[in-house]
N, C-alpha and C positions, 0 to 999 in steps of 0.2 A: 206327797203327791198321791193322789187318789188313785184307782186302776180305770178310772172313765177320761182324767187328764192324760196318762201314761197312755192309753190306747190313742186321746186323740195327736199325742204330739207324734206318736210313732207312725199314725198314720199320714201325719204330715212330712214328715222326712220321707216315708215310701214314695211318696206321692209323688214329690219331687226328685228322688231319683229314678223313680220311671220315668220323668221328664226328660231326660238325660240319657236314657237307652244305654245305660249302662251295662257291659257284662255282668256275670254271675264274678268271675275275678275280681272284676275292678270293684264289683258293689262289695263282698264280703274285707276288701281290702280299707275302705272307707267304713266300714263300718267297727273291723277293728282300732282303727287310728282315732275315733269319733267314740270309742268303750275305753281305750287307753288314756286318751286325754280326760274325759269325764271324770273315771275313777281314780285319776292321777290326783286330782283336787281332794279326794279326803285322804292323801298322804302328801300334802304338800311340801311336810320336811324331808322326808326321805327318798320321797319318789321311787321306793324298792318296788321292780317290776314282780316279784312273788304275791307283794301285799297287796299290789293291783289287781292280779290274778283272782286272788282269793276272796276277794272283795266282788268281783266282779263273777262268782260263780255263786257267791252268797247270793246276789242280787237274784242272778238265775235262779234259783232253788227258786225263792219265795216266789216269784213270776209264776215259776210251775205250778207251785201248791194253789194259788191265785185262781189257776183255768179253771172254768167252768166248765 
């Protein structure tokens, strides 16, 4: 996935939960349940919530390095 797909799909999940007038709790709380499940799928044997973690800060890194 590109960073112009990755911007637009995120922009579409925002989109949608402002539709929804969601708190700042409830949103951060769906959005880790929605980062859990994602990266759960390239540990589908183990499912170790550490390898998720790590996976999932990996990902963050690159994002970062990404910004322009």
């Amino acid at each position: 996935m590109d960073v112009q797909k990755h911007d637009e799909i995120m922009s579409f999940i925002m989109k949608k939960l402002e539709e929804e007038k969601l708190d700042v709790g409830s949103a951060i709380q769906i959005w880790h349940s929605m980062g859990l499940f994602i990266f759960s799928q390239l540990d589908t044997e183990e499912k170790d919530v550490s390898k998720i973690y790590e996976a999932i800060r990996e990902y963050l890194t690159e994002m970062e390095k990404l910004k322009v």
